[in-house]
C-alpha positions in Angstrom: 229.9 71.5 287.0 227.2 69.4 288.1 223.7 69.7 285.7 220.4 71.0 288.1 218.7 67.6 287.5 221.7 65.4 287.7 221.9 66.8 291.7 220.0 64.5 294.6 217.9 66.1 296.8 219.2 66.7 300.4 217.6 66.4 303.7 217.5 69.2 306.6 217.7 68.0 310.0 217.2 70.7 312.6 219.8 69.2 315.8 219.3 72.9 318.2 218.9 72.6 321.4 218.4 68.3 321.4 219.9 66.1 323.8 222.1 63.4 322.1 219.4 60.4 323.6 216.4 62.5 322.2 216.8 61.5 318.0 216.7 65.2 316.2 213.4 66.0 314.8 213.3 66.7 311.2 212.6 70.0 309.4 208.6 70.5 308.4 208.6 69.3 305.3 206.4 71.1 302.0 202.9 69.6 303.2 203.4 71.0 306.9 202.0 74.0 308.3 204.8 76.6 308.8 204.1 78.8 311.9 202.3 81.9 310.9 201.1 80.9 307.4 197.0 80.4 307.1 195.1 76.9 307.8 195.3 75.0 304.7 191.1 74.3 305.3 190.7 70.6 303.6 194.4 69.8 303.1 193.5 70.3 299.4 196.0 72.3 297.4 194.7 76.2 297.2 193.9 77.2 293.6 196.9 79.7 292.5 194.8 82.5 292.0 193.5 82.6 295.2 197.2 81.7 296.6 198.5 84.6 294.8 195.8 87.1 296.0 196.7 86.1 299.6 200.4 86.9 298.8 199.7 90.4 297.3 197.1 91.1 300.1 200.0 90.3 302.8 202.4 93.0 300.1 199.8 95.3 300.2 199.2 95.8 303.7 203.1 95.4 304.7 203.8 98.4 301.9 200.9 100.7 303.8 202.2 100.0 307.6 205.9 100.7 306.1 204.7 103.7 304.4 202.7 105.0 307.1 205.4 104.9 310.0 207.7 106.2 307.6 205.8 109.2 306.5 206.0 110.7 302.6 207.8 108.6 300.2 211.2 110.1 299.3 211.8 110.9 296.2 214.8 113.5 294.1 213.0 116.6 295.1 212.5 115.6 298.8 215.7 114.5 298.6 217.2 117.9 297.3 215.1 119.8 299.8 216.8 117.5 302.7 220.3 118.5 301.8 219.2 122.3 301.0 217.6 122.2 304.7 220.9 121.0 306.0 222.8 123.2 304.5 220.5 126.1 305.8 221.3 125.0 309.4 225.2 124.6 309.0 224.9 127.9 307.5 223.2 129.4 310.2 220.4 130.9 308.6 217.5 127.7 310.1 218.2 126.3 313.6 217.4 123.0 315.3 214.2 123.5 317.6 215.7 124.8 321.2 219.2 125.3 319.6 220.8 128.6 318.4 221.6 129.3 315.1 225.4 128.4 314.8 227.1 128.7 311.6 230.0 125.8 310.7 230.9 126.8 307.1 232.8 123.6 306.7 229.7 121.6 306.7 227.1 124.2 304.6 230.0 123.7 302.1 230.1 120.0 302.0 226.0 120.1 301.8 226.4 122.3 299.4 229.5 120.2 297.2 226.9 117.2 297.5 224.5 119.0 295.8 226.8 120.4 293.5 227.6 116.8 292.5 224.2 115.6 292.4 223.6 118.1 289.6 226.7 117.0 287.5 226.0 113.7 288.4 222.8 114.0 287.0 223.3 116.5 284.0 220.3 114.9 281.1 218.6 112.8 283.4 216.4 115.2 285.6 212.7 116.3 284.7 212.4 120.1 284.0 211.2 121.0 287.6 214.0 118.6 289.3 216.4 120.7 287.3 215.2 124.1 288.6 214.7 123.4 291.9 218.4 122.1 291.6 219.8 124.9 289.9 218.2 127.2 292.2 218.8 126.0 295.5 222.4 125.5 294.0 222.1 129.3 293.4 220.7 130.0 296.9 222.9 128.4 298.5 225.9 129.5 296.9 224.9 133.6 297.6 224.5 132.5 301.3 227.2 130.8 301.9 229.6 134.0 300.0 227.6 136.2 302.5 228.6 134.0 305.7 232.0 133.8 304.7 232.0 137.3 304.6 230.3 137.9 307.6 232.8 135.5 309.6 235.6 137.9 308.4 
């Protein structure tokens, strides 16, 4: 296995779209503008601080035009709330806007064995409100779904 400094550099030639008379043209090198990235101003090197403040600026506003198109950030308890709401509507109880409430008891109980797994899966690792809400959704669930199965004969 070849050391990192006994390898030689290598050289990128870009050959898309060229015409065998027309010689290829090589790839911008290091001191090139790339497309997109900010005017170098002087051609001086930027200092690293203010090179690194650019960078987090660019992270900063990417993470809020992410986060705002996305809406609320997920975390466990949304997360548990998702599959409880899924459940609800396989179960009958919630419907879809412009839909009727349809039960199909083979899906509330798959929601409801993901949830179940979640919570074993999980057993020691959960804050004290993450395991409630877990435990009684869990509950919830469970009492619901008995009372559909009933209900469906």
């Amino acid at each position: 296995m070849a050391r990192e400094d006994d390898r030689q550099p290598f050289k990128v030639t870009d050959r898309r779209g060229r015409d065998d008379a027309e010689p290829a043209q090589d790839a911008p090198s290091a001191t090139q503008a790339t497309p997109g990235a900010p005017p170098e101003g002087d051609g001086a090197p930027a200092a690293p601080e203010a090179s690194e403040r650019a960078r987090q600026e660019v992270s900063e506003r990417a993470y809020e035009r992410a986060h705002s198109a996305q809406g609320p950030a997920i975390d466990f308890m949304t997360f548990v709330l998702s599959l409880n709401t899924s459940a609800l509507i396989h179960l009958g109880v919630m419907a879809i806007e412009g839909e009727d409430p349809a039960p199909n008891l083979p899906l509330a109980q798959q929601s409801i064995d993901c949830l179940a797994m979640l919570e074993d899966k999980t057993r020691g690792n959960l804050t004290g409100e993450e395991e409630r809400l877990l435990t009684q959704v869990l509950y919830d669930l469970r009492l619901r779904y008995v009372h559909a199965r009933k209900a469906s004969g």
